[in-house]
C-alpha positions in Angstrom: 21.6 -0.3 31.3 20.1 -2.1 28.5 20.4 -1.3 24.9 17.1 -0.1 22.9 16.8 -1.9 19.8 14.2 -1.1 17.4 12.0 -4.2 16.7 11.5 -4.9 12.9 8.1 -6.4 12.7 8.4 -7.9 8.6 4.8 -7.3 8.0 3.9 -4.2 6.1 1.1 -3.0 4.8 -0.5 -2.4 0.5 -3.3 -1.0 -1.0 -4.1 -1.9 -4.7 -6.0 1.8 -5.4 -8.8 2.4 -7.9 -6.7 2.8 -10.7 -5.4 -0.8 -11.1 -8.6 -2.7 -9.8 -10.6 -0.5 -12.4 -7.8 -1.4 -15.1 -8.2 -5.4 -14.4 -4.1 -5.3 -12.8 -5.4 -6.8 -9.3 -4.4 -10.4 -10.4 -1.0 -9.1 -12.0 -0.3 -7.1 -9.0 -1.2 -10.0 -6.4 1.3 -12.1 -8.4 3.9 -10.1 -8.8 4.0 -9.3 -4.6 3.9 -12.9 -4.2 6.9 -14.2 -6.6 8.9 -11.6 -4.8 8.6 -13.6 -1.8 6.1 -12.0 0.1 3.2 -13.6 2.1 -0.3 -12.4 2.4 -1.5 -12.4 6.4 -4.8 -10.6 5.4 -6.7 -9.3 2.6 -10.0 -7.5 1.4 -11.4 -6.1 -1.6 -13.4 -3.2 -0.1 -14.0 0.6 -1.4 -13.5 3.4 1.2 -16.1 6.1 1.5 -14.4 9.5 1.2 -14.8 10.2 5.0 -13.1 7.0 5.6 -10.1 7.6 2.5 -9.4 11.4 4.1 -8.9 9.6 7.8 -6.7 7.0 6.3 -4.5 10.0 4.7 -5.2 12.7 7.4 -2.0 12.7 7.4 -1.6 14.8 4.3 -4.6 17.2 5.2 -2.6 20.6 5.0 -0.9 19.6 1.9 -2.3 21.1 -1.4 -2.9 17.2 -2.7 -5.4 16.0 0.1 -9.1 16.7 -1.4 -7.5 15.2 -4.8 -6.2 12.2 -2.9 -9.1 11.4 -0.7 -11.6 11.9 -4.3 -9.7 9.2 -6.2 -8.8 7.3 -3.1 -13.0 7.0 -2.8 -13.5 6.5 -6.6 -13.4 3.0 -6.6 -12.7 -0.6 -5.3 -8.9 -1.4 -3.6 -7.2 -3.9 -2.0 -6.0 -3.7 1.2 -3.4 -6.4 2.4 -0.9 -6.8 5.2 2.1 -9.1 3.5 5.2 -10.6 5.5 8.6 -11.1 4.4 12.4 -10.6 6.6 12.7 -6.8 5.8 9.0 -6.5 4.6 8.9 -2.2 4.1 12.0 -1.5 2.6 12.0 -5.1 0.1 8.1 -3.7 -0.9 9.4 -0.3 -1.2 11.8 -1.8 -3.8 9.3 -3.4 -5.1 6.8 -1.1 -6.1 8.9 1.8 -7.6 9.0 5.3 -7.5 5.8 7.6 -6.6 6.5 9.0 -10.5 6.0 6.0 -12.4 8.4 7.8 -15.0 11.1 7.7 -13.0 10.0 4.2 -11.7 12.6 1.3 -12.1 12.3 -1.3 -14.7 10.1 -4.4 -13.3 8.4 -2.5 -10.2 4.9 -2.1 -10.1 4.4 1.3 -11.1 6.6 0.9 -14.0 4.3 -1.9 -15.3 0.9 -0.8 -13.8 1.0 3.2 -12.8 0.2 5.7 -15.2 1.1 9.0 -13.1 1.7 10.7 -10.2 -1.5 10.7 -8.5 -2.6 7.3 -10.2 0.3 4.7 -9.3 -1.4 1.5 -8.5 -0.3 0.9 -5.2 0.5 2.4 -1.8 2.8 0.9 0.3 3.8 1.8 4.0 7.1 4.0 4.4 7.6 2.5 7.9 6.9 -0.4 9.8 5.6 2.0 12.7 3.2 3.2 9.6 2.5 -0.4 8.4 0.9 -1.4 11.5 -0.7 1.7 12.1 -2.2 1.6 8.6 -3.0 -2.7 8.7 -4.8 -1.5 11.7 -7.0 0.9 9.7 -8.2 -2.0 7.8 -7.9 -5.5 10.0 -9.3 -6.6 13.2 -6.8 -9.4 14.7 -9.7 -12.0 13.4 -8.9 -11.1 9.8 -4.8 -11.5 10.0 -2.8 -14.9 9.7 
């Protein structure tokens, strides 16, 4: 019998939201992913309409945060991105911080760029099942590298 191994895929996937594109952080943000090593396979500046930001988070739809999410996830520009790097999710995870900003570690994203909760600058998948789900919300095979 053969072993199962879970496949780690290094790619995951980042969202720049409204609060950090409206702020002028993009460029900051796109830096600081890249000095830590990451790669960008595909990018877009886009906004989602607020049909398309409650699919991307159905997810969360019986939570009491879902209509709040999906009305500031629609409020403005983002950038969507798919990055690669060995250990991509958990190394971005790092990277951008806790969800609380104030709790957020020196350095990360959020500490720098988030300014609550609800507005933290950046999503980033929890999963690489989730990051390819999600970089498949956003990229046709024609828009990766």
């Amino acid at each position: 019998m053969r072993a199962k191994y879970k496949v780690m895929t290094n790619r995951t996937f980042t969202m720049i939201k409204p609060d950090a594109t409206a702020k002028g952080h993009t460029g900051a943000i796109l830096d600081q992913i890249i000095k830590a090593g990451f790669t960008i396979k595909a990018m877009k500046w886009t906004k989602l309409t607020a049909e398309k930001a409650g699919e991307f988070y159905a997810v969360h739809k019986e939570r009491s945060f879902y209509g709040e999410l999906v009305e500031f996830m629609s409020s403005g520009n983002i950038v969507a991105a798919i990055l690669e790097k060995e250990n991509a999710v958990a190394d971005f995870r790092k990277l951008i911080g806790a969800t609380n900003p104030a709790q957020a570690e020196e350095g990360t994203i959020r500490k720098k760029f988030a300014s609550s909760v609800g507005e933290n600058a950046v999503h980033g998948s929890d999963s690489d099942e989730n990051a390819e789900i999600e970089g498949n919300f956003f990229f046709s095979n024609l828009e990766r590298f």
